[in-house]
C-alpha positions in Angstrom: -52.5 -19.6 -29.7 -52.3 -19.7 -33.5 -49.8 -21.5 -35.9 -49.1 -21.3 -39.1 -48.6 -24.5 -41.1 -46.3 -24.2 -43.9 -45.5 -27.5 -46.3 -42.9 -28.1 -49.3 -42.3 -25.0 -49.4 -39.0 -25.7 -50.8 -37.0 -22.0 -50.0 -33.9 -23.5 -52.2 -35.4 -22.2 -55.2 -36.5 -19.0 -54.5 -34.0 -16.0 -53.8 -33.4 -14.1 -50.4 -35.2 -11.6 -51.5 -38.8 -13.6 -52.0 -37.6 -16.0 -49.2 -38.1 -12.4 -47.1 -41.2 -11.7 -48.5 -42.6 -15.2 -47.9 -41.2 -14.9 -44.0 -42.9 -11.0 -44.0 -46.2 -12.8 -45.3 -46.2 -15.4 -42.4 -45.4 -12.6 -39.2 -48.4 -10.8 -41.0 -50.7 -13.8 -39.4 -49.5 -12.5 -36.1 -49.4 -16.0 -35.5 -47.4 -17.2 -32.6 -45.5 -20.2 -33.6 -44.6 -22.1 -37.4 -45.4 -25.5 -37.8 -43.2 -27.1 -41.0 -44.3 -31.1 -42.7 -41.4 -31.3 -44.7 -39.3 -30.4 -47.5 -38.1 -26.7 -46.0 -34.9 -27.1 -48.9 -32.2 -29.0 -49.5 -29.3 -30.7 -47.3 -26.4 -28.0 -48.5 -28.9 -25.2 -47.5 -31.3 -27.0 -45.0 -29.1 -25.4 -42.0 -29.2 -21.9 -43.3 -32.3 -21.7 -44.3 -33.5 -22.6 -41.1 -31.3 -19.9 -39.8 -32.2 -17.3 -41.2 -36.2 -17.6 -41.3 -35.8 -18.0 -37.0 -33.6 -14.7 -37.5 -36.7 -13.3 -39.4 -39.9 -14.5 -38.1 -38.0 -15.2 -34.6 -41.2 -17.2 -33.4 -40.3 -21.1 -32.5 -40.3 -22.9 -35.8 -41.7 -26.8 -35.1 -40.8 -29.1 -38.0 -39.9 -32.4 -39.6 -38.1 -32.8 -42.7 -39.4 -34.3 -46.4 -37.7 -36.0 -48.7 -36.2 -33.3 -50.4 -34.6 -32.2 -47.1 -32.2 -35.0 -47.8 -31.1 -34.3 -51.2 -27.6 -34.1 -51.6 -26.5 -34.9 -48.5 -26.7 -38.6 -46.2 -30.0 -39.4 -43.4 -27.7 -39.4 -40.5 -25.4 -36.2 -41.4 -28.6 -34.4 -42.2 -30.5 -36.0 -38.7 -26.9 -35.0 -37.3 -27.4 -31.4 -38.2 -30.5 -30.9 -37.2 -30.3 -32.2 -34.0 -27.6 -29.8 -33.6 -29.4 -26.9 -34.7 -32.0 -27.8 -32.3 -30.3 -28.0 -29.6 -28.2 -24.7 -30.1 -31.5 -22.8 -30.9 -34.2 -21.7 -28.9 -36.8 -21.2 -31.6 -35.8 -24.3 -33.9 -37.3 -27.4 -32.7 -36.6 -30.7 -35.4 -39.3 -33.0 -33.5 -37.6 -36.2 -34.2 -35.3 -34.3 -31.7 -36.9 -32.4 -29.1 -39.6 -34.8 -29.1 -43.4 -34.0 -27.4 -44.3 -30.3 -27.5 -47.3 -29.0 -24.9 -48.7 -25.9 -26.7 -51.2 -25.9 -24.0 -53.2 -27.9 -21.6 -55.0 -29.6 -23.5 -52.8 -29.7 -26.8 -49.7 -31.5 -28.0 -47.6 -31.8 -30.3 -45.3 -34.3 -31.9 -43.5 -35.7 -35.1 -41.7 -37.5 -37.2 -40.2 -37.2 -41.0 -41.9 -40.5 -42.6 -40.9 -42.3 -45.6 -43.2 -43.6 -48.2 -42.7 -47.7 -47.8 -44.0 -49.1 -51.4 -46.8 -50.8 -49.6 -49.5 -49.5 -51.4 -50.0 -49.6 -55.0 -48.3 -51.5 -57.2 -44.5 -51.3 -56.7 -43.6 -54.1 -58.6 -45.0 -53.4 -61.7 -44.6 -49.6 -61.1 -42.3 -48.1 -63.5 -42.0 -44.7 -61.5 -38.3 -43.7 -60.3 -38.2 -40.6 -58.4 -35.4 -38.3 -58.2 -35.3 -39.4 -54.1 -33.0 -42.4 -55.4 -30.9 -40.5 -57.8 -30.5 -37.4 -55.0 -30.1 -39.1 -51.6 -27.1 -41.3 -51.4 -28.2 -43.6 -48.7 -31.2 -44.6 -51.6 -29.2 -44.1 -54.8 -26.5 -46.7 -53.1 -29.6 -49.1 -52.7 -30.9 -48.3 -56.0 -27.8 -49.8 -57.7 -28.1 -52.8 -56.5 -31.7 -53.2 -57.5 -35.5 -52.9 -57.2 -35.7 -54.6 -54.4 -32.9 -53.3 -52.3 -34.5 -49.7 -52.7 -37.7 -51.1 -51.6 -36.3 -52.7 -48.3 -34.0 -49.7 -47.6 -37.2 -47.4 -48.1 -39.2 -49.8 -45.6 -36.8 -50.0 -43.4 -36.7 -45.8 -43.0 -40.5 -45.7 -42.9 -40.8 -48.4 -40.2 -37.9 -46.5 -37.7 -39.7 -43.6 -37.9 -43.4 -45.1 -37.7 -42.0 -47.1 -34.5 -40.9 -43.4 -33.0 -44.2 -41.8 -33.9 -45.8 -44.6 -31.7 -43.7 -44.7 -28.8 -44.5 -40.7 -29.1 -48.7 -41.2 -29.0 -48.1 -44.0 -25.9 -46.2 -41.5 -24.1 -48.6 -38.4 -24.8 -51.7 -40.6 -24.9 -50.9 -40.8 -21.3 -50.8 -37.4 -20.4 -54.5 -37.3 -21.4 -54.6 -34.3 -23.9 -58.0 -33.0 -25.7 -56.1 -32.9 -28.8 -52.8 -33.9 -30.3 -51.2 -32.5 -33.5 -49.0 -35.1 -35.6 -46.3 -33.5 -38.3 -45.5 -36.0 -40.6 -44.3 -36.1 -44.6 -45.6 -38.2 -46.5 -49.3 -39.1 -46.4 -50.5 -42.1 -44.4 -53.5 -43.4 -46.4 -54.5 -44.2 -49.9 -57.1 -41.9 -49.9 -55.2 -38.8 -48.9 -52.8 -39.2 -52.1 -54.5 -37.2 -54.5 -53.3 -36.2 -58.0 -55.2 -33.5 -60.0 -58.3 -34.0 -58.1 -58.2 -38.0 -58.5 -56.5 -40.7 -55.4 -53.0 -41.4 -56.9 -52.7 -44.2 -59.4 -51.2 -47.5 -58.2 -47.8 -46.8 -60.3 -47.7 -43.4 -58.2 -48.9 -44.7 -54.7 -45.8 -46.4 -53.7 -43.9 -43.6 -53.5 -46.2 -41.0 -52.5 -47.8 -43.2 -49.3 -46.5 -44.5 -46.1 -48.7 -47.3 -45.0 -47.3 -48.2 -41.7 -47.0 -44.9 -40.8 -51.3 -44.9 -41.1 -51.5 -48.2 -39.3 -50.1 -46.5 -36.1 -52.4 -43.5 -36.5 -55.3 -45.5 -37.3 -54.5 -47.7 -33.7 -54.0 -44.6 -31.7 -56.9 -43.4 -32.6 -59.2 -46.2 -31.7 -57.5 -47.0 -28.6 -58.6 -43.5 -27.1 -61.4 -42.1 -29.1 -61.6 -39.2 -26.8 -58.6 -37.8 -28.3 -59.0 -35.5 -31.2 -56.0 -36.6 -34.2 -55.3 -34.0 -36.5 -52.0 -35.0 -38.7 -50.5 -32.5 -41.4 -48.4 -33.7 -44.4 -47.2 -32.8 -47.5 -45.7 -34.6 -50.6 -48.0 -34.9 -52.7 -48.0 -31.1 -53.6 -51.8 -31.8 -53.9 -54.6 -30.9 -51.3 -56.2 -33.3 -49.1 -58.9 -33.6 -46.3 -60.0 -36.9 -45.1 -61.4 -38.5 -41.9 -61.0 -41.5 -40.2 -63.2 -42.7 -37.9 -64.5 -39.7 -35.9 -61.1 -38.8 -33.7 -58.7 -38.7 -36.8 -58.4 -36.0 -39.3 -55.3 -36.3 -42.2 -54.5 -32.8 -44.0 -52.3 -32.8 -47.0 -50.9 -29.3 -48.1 -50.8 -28.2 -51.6 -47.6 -26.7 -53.1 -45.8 -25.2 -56.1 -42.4 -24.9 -56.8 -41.3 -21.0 -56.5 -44.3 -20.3 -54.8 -44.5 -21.3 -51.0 -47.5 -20.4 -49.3 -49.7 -20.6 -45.9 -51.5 -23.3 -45.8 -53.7 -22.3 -42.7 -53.6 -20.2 -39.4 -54.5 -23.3 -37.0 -56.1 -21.8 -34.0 -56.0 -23.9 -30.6 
C-alpha cells in the first residue's frame, strides 16, 4: 500500500486550475490513499475543497486540520462540518471523527488536529502574535481580553485533543500493530521546530510547539517499545526528521505558500 503525505498545502490560494494540476501530480504516484497534517485551506472553502480533490483523486483522503483550517470560521462549526463531510463521504475521513484506521495487519492509523500550548519557549516575554488570534474567533475573543486568556484558551484546545490522541494509542496499542501512523499539526518537540535550518527561537516556539501533545507520544512509546511511531506534522513550513528513543520518529513537512507539494510516497 502507498500513501501520499501532503502538508499546508493551503489550496485557498491557488486557482482551480493549479489546484487540478497539484491533484493530477498526486494520482501520478499511483498511490492508493492521501494522508493530509493540516492546513488543507480555509473554513469558507475547507468543505469544497475537500470536495472536489475526493471528486478528483477519488482515493480515501485521511486528514486532520491546522490552524489555518479554522480561519474565518468557529472550532465547533468547522469540527461540525467535517464530521459531516465524513460521514456523508466514503473517501473523506476527518480522524478526529472516524477515529482508528487499519491500513493493514500490521499498520494503523490515527489522528488528531493539535494546538500549539505556549509551553515551550518563552511565552511571556514573547512578543510574537500570530494571525491564528486575529483569524479564528474562538482565539481573537480570548485575545481581547488579554495575554493570558489566549494562552489558557490555546492550552485548553491542545490538552482536549492531546487527551484524544491518547485514548487513541491505548485503544490501538491493544490491538498489537507493528507500526502505527500518527497525523498531527503542529510539532510535538522542541527539536522538530526548525526555522531556516536552526530549532525555532524561544519567542517563536510557543506558538509553533505542542508540548503535551509530545508528552503522550513520548509515553506511548516507551510503554511498548515494540511498536514502531512514526507521526507526520506540519506548521512550521520547515523540514524536520528527528528520533526519539528507538520506536518514535517525528516528520515535519516543508511548505510554501502557492506551491503545494508531495512530501513523500510512504510505502507500508
Amino acid at each position: 500500500m502507498k500513501m501520499a503525505w501532503l502538508t499546508d498545502i493551503h489550496l485557498n490560494f491557488i486557482d482551480k486550475n493549479a489546484r487540478k494540476i497539484f491533484y493530477q501530480e498526486i494520482v501520478d504516484t499511483q498511490c492508493d490513499s492521501v494522508l493530509i497534517s493540516g492546513d488543507i485551506a480555509e473554513a469558507p472553502s475547507l468543505s469544497d475543497i475537500l470536495n472536489e480533490m475526493e471528486n478528483y483523486i477519488n482515493k480515501p483522503i485521511y486528514f486532520v486540520l491546522g490552524n489555518h483550517d479554522y480561519y474565518k470560521g468557529q472550532i465547533d462549526e468547522v469540527r461540525d462540518a467535517m464530521t459531516a463531510l465524513t460521514k456523508e463521504h466514503n473517501k473523506l475521513f476527518w480522524l478526529p471523527a472516524s477515529g482508528i484506521q487499519k491500513l493493514n495487519n500490521d499498520t494503523f492509523l490515527i489522528g488528531q488536529d493539535g494546538w500549539a500550548d505556549g509551553r515551550l519557549g518563552d511565552y511571556q516575554n514573547s512578543r510574537v502574535v500570530l494571525n491564528d488570534s486575529r483569524m479564528i474567533a474562538d482565539l481573537f475573543k480570548k485575545k481581547i481580553l488579554g495575554k493570558y486568556q489566549l494562552l489558557e484558551k490555546m492550552q485548553q484546545l491542545a490538552d482536549a485533543d492531546a487527551m484524544r490522541l491518547q485514548n487513541d494509542l491505548k485503544q490501538v496499542i491493544n490491538q498489537n500493530p507493528r507500526k502505527v501512523i500518527v497525523l498531527t499539526h503542529v510539532p510535538p518537540f522542541r527539536e522538530a521546530c526548525m526555522h531556516q535550518g536552526e530549532i525555532s527561537g524561544d519567542d517563536w516556539l510557543p506558538y509553533f510547539s505542542s508540548k503535551v501533545i509530545g508528552e503522550v507520544l513520548a509515553t506511548a512509546a516507551k510503554l511498548d517499545p515494540e511498536i514502531e511511531l512514526l507521526v507526520l506534522c506540519g506548521h512550521t513550513h520547515s523540514e524536520a526528521k528527528i528520533y526519539c528513543g528507538s520506536n518514535l520518529e517525528i516528520e515535519v513537512g516543508k511548505a510554501e505558500y502557492y506551491l503545494p507539494e508531495i512530501q513523500k510516497v510512504i510505502t507500508i
